[in-house]
N, CA, C and O atoms as a GROMACS GRO file, in nm:
protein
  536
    1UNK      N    1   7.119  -2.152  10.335
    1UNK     CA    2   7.129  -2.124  10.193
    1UNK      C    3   7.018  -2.029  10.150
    1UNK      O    4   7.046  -1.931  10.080
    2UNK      N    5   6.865  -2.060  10.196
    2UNK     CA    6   6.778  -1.958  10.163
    2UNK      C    7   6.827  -1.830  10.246
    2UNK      O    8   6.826  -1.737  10.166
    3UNK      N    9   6.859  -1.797  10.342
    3UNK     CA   10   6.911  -1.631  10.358
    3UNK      C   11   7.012  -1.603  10.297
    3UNK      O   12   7.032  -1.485  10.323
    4UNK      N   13   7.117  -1.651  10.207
    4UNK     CA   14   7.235  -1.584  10.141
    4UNK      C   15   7.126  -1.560  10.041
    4UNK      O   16   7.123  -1.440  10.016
    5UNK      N   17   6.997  -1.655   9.945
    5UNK     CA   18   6.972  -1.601   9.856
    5UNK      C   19   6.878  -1.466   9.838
    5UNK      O   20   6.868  -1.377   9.754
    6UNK      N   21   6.810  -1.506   9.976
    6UNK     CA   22   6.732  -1.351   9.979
    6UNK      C   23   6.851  -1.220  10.024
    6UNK      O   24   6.843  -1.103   9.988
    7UNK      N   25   6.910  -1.252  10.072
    7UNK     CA   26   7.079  -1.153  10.126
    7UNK      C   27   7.116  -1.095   9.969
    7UNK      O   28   7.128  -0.972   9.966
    8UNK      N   29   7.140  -1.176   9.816
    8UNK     CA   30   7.167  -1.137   9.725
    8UNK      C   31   7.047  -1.061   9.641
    8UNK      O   32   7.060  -0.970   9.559
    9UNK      N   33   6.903  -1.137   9.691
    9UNK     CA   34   6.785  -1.044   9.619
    9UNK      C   35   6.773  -0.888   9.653
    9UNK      O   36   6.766  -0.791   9.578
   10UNK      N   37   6.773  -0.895   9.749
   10UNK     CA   38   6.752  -0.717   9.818
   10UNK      C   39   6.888  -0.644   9.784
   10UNK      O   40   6.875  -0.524   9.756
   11UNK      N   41   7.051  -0.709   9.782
   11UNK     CA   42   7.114  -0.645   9.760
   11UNK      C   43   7.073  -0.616   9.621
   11UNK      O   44   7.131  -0.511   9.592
   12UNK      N   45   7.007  -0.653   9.528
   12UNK     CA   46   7.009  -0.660   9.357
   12UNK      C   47   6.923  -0.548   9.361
   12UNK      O   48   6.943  -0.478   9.262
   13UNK      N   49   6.805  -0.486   9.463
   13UNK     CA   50   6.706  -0.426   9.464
   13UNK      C   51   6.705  -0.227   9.438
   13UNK      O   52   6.626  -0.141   9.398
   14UNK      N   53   6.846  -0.236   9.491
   14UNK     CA   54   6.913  -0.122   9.510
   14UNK      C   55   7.060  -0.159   9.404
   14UNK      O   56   7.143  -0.249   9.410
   15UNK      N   57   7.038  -0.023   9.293
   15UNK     CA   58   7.177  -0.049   9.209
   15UNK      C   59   7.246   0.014   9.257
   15UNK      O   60   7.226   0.124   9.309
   16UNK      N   61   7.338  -0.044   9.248
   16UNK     CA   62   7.483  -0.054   9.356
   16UNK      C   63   7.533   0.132   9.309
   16UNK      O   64   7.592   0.196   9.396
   17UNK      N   65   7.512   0.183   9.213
   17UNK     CA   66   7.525   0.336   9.185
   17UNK      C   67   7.406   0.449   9.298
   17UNK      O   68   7.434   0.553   9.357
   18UNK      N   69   7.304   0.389   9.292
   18UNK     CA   70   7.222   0.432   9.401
   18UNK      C   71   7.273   0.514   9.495
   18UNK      O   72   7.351   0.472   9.581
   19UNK      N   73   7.233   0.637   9.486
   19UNK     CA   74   7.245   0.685   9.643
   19UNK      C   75   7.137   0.733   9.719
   19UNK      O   76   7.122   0.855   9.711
   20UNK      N   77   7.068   0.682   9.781
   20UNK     CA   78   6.978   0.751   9.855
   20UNK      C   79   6.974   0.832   9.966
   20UNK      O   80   7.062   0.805  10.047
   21UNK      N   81   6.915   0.904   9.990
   21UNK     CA   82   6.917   1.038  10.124
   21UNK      C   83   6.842   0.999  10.210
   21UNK      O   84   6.757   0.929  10.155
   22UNK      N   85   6.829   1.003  10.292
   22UNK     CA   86   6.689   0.996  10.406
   22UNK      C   87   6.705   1.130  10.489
   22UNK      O   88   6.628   1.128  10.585
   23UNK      N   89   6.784   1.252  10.481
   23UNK     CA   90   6.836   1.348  10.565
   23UNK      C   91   6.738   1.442  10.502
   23UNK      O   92   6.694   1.539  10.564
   24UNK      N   93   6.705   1.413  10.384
   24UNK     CA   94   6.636   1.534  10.351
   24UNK      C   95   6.462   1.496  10.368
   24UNK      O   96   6.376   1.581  10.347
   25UNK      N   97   6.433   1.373  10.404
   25UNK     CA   98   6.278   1.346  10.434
   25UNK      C   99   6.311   1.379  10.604
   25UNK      O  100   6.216   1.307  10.636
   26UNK      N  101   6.329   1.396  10.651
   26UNK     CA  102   6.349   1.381  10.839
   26UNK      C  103   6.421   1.590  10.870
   26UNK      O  104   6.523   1.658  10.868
   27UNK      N  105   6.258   1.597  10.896
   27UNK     CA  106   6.317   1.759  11.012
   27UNK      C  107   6.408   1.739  11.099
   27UNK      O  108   6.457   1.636  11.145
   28UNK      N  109   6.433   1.900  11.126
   28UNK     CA  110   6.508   1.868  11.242
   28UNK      C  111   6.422   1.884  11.312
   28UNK      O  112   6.352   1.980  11.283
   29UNK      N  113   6.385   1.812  11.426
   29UNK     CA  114   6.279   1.769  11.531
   29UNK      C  115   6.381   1.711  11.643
   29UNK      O  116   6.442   1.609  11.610
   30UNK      N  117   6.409   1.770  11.789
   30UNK     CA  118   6.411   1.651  11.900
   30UNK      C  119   6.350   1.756  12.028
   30UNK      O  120   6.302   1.867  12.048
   31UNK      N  121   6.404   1.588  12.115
   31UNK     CA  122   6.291   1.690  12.207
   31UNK      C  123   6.465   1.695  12.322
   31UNK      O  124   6.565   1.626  12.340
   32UNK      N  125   6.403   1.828  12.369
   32UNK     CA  126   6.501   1.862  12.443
   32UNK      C  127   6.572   1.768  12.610
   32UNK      O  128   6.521   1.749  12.720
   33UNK      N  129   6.648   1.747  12.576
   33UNK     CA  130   6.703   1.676  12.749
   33UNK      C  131   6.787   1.700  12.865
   33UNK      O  132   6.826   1.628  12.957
   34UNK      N  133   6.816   1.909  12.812
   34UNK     CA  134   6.855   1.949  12.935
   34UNK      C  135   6.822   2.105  12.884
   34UNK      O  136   6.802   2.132  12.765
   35UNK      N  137   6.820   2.211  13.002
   35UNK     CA  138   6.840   2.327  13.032
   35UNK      C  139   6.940   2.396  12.956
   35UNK      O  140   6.941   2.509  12.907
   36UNK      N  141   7.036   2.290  12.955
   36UNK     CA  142   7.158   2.363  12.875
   36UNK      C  143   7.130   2.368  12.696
   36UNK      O  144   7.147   2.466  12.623
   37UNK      N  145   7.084   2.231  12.658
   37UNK     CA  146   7.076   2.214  12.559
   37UNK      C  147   6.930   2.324  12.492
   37UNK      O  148   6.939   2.385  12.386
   38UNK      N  149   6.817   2.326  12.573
   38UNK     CA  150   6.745   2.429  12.539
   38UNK      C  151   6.795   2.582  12.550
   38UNK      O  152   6.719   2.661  12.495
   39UNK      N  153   6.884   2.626  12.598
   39UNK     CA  154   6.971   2.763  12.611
   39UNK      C  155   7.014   2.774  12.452
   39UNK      O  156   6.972   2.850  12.364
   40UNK      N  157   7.127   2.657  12.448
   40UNK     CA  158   7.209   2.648  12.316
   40UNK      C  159   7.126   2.622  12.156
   40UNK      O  160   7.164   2.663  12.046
   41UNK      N  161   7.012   2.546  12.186
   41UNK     CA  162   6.998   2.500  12.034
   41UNK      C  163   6.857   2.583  12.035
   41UNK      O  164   6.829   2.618  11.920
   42UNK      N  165   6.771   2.618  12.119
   42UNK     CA  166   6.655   2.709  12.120
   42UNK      C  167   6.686   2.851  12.083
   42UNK      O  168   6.655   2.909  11.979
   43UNK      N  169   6.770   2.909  12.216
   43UNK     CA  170   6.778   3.018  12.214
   43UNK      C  171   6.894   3.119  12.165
   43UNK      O  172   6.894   3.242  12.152
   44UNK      N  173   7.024   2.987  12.137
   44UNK     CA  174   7.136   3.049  12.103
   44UNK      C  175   7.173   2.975  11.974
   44UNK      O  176   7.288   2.967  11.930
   45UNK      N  177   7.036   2.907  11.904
   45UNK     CA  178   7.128   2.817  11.766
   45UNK      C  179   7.075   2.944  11.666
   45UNK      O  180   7.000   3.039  11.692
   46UNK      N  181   7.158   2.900  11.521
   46UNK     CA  182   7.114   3.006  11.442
   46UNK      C  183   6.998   2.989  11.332
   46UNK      O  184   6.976   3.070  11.242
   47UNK      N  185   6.928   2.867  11.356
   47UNK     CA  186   6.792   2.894  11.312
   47UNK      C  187   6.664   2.900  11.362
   47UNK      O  188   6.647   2.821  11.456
   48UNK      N  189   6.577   2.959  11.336
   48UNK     CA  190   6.430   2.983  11.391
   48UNK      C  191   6.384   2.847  11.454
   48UNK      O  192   6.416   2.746  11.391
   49UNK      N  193   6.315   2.833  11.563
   49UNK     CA  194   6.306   2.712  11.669
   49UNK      C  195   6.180   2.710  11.685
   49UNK      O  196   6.153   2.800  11.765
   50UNK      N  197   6.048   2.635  11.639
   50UNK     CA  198   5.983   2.635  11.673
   50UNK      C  199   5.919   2.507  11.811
   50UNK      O  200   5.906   2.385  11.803
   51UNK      N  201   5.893   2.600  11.920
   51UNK     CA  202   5.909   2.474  12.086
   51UNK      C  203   5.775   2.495  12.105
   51UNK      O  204   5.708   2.598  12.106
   52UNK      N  205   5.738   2.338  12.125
   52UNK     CA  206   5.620   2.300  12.159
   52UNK      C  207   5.644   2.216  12.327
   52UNK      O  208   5.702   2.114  12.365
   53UNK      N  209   5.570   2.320  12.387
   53UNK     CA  210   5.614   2.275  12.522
   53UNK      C  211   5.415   2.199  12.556
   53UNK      O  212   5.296   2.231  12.548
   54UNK      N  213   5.518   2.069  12.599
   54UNK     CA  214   5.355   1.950  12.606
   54UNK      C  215   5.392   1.817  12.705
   54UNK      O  216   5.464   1.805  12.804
   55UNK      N  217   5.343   1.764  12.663
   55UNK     CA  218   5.292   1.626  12.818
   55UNK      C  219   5.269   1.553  12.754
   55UNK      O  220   5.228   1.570  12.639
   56UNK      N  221   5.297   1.392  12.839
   56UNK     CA  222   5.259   1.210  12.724
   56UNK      C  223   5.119   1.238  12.749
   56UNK      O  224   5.048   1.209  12.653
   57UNK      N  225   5.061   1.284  12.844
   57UNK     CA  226   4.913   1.285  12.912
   57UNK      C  227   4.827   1.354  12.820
   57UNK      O  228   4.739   1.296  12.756
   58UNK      N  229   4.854   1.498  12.809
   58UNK     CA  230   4.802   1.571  12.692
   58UNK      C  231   4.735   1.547  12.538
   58UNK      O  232   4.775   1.598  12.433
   59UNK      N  233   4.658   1.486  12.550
   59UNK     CA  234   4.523   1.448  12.436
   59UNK      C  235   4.564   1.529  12.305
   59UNK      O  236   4.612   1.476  12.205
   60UNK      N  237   4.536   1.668  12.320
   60UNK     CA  238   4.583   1.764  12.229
   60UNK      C  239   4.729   1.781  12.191
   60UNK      O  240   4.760   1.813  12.076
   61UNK      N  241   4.810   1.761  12.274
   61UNK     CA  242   4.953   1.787  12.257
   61UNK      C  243   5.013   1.651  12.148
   61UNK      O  244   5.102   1.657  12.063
   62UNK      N  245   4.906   1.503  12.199
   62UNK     CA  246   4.934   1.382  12.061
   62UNK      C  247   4.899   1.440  11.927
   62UNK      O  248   4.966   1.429  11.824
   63UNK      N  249   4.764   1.517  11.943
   63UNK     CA  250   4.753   1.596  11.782
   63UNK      C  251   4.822   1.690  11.747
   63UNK      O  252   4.799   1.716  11.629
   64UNK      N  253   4.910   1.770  11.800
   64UNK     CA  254   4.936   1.882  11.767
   64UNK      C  255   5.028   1.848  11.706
   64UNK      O  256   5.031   1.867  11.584
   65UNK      N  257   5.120   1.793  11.765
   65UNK     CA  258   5.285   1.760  11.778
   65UNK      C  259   5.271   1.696  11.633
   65UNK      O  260   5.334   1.772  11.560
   66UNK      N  261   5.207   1.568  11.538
   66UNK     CA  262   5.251   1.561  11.402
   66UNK      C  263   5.202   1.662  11.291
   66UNK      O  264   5.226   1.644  11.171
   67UNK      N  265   5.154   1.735  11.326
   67UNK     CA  266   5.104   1.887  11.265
   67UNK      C  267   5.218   1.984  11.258
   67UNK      O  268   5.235   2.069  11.170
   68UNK      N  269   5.291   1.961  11.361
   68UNK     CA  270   5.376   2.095  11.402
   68UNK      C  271   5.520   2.030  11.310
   68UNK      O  272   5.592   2.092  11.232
   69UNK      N  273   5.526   1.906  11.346
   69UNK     CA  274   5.665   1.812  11.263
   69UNK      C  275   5.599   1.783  11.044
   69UNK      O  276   5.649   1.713  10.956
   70UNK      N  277   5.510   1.850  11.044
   70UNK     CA  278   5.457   1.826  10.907
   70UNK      C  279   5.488   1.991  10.906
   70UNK      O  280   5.580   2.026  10.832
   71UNK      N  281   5.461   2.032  10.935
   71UNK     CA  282   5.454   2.208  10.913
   71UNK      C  283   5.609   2.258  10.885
   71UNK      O  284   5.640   2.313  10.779
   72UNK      N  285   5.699   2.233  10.988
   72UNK     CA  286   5.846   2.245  11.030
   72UNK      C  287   5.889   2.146  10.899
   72UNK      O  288   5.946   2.203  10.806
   73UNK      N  289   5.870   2.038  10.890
   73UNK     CA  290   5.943   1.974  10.715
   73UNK      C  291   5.941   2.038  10.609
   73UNK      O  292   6.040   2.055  10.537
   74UNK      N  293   5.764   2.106  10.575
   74UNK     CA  294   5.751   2.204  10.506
   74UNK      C  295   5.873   2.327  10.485
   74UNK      O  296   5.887   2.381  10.375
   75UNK      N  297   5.900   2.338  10.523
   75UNK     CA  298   6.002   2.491  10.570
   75UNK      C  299   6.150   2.423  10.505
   75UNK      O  300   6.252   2.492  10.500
   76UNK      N  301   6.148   2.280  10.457
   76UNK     CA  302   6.274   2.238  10.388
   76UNK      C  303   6.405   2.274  10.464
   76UNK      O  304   6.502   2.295  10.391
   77UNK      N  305   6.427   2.286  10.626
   77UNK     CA  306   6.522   2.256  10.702
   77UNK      C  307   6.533   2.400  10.724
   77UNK      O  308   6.650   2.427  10.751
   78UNK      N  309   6.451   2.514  10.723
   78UNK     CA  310   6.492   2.691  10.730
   78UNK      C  311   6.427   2.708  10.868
   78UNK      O  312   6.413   2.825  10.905
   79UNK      N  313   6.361   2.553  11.000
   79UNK     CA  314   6.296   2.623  11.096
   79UNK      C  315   6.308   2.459  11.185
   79UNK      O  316   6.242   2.362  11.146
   80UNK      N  317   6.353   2.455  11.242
   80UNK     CA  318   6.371   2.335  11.348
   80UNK      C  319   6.250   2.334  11.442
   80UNK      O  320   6.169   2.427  11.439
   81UNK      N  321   6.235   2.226  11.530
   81UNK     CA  322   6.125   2.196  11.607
   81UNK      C  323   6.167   2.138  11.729
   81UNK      O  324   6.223   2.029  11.714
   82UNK      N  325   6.154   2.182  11.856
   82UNK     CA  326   6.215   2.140  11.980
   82UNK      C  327   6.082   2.054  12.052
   82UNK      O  328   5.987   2.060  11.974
   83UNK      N  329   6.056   1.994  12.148
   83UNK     CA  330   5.956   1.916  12.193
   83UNK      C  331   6.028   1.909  12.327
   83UNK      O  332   6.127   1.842  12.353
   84UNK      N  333   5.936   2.020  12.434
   84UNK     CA  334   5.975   2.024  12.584
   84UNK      C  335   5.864   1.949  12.640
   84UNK      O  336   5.750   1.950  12.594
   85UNK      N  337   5.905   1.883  12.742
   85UNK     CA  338   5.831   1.780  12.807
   85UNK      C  339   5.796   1.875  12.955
   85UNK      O  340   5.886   1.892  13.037
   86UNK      N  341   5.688   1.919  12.973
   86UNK     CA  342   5.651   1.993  13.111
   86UNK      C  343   5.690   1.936  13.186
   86UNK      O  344   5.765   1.995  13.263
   87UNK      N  345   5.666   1.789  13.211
   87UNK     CA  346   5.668   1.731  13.370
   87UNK      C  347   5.822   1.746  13.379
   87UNK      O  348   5.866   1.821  13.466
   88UNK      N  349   5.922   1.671  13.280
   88UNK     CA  350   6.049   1.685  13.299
   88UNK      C  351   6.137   1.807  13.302
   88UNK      O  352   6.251   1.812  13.349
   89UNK      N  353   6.063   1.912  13.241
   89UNK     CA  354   6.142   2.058  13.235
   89UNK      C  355   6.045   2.135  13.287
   89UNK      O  356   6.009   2.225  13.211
   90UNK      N  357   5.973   2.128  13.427
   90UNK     CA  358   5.889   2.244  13.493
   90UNK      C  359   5.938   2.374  13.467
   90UNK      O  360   5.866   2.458  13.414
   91UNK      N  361   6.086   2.402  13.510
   91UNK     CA  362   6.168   2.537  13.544
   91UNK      C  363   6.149   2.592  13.391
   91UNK      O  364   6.141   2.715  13.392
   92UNK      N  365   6.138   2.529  13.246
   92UNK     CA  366   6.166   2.571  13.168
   92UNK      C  367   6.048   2.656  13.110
   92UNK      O  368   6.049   2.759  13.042
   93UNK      N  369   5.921   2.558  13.173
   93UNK     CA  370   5.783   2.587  13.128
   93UNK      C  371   5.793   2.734  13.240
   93UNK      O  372   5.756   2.835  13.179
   94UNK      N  373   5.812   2.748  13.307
   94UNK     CA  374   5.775   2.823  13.369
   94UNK      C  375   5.849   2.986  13.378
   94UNK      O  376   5.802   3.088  13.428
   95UNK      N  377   5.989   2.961  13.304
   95UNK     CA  378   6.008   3.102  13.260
   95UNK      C  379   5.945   3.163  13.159
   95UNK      O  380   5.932   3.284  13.141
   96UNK      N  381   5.882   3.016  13.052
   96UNK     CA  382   5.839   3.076  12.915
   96UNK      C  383   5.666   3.120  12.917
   96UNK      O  384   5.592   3.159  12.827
   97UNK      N  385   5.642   3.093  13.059
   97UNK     CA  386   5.491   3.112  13.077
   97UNK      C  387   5.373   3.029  13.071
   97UNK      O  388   5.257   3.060  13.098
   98UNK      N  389   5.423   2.912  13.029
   98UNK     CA  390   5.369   2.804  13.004
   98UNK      C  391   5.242   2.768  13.139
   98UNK      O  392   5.266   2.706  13.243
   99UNK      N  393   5.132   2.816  13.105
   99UNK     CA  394   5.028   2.794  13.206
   99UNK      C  395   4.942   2.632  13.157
   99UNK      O  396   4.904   2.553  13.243
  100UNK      N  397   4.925   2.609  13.030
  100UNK     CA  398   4.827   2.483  12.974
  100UNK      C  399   4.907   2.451  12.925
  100UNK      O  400   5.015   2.505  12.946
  101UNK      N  401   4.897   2.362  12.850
  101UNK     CA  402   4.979   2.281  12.732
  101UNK      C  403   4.822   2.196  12.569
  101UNK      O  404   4.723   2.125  12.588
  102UNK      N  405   4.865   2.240  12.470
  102UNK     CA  406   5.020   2.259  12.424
  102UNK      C  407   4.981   2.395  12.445
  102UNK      O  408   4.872   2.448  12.464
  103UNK      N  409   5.143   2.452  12.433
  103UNK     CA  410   5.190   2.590  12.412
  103UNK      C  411   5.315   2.552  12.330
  103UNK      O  412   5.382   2.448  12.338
  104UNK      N  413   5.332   2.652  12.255
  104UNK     CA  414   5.414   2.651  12.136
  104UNK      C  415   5.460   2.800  12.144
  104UNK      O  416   5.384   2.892  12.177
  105UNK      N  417   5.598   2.816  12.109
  105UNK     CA  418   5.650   2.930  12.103
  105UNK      C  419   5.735   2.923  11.951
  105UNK      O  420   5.756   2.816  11.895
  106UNK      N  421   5.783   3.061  11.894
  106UNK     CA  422   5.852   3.033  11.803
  106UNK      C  423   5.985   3.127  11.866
  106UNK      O  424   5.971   3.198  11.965
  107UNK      N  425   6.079   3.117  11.810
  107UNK     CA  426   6.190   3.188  11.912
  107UNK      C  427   6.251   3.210  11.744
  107UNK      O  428   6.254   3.129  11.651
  108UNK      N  429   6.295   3.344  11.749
  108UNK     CA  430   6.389   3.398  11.612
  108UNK      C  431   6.489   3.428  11.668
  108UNK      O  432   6.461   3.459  11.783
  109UNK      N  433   6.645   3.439  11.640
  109UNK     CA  434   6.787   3.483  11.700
  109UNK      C  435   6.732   3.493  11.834
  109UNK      O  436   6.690   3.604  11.867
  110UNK      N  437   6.726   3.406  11.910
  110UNK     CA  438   6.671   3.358  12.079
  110UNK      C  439   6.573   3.454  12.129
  110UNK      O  440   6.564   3.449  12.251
  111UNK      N  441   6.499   3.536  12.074
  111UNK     CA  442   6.376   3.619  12.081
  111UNK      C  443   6.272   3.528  12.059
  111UNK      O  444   6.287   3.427  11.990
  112UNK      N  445   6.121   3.570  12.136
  112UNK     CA  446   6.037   3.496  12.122
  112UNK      C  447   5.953   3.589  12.007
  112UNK      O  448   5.950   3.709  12.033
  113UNK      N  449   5.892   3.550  11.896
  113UNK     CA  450   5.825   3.646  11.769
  113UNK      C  451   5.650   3.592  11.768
  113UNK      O  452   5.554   3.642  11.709
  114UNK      N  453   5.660   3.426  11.889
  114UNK     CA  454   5.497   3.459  11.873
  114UNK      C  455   5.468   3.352  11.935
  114UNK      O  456   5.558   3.268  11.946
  115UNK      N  457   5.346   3.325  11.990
  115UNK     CA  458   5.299   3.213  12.039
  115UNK      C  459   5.133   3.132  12.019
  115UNK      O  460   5.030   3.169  11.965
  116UNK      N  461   5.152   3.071  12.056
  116UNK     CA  462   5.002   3.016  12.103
  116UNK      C  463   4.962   2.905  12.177
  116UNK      O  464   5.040   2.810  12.190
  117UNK      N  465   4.851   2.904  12.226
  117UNK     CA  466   4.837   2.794  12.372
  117UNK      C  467   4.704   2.729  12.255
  117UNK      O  468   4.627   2.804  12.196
  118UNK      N  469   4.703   2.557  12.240
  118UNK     CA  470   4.594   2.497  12.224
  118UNK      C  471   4.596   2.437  12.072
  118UNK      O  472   4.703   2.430  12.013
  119UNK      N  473   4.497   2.401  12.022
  119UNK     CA  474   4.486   2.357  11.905
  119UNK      C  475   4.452   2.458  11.817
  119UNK      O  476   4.363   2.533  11.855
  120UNK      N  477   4.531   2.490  11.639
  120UNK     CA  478   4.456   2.610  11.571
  120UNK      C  479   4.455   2.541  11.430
  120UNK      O  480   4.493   2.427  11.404
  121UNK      N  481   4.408   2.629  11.352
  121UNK     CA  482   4.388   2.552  11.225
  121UNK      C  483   4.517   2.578  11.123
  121UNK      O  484   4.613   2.650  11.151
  122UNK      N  485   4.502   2.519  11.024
  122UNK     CA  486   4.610   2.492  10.924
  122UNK      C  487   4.643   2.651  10.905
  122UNK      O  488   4.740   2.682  10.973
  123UNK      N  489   4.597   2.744  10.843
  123UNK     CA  490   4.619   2.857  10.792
  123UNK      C  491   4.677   2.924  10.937
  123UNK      O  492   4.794   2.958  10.920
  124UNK      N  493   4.642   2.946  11.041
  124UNK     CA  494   4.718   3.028  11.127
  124UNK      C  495   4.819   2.902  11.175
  124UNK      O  496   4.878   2.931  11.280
  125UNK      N  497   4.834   2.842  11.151
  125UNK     CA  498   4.982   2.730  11.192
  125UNK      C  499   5.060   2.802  11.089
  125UNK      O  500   5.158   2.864  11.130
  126UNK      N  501   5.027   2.804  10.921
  126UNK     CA  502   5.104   2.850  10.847
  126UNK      C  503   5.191   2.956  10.862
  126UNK      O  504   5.313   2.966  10.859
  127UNK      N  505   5.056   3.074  10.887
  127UNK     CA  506   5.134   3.185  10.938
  127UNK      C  507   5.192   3.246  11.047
  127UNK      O  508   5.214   3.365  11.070
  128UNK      N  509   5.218   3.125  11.123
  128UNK     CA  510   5.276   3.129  11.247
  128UNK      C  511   5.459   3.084  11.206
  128UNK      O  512   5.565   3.126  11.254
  129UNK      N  513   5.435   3.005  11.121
  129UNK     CA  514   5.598   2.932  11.043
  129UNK      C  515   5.614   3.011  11.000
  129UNK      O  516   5.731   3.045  11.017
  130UNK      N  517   5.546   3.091  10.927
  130UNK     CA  518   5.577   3.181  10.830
  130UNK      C  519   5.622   3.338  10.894
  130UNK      O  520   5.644   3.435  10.822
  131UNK      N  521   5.627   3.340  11.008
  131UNK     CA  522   5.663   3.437  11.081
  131UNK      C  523   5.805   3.422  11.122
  131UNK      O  524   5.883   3.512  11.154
  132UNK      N  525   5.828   3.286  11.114
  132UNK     CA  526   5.973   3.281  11.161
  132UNK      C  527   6.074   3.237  11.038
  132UNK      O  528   6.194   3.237  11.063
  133UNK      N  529   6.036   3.205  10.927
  133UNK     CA  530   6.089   3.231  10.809
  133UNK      C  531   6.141   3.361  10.788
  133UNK      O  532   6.264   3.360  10.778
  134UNK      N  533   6.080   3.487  10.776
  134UNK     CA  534   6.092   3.558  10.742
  134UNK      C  535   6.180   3.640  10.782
  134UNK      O  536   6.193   3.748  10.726
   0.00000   0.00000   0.00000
């Protein structure tokens, strides 16, 4: 009997007219899980991709990565965010040059428009998004 009544409190909590979104708080962010799928949604989707190619091991790549998913939300859905895993996609790191990690690329209509290897500060992160906005 006490869970039907908390079952009717929370339903009361939300008016039943309510609609809420959660699509528009959540980037597009995933991390890639094949060759193919990095071809298609990196290099052949039609918005600007920003790929952070990194490691669970990578110290810097734990900081970077909610920087890069705060930056990419910013952009209000005009710049997606891919997350390549080195150990699992060697072949991938290694056409894109990927010598350290992080390395981050931004890819415009499947062109690469800029990169950088390591940790940088807020203002050149900006204008690094802001390169592929444009």
């Amino acid at each position: 009997m006490l869970s039907t009544h908390l079952l009717r409190l929370t339903c009361r909590a939300v008016p039943a007219r309510a609609h809420l979104s959660l699509s528009a708080l959540k980037p597009a962010v995933y991390a890639i899980q094949s060759e193919e799928e990095f071809k298609s949604k990196v290099l052949g989707g039609s918005k600007p991709v920003v790929v952070d190619f990194s490691a669970t091991w990578c110290g810097p790549c734990k900081m970077l990565t909610p920087r890069l998913e705060a930056a990419v939300a910013a952009t209000e859905d005009a710049v997606d965010l891919a997350i390549v895993d080195i150990d699992d996609f060697s072949d991938l790191a290694l056409e894109h040059d990927v010598s350290a990690v992080p390395t981050v690329i931004g890819v415009k209509n499947g062109a690469i428009v800029d990169r950088f290897v390591g940790l940088i500060d807020e203002d050149r992160l900006g204008s690094f998004i802001g390169k592929l906005k444009e």
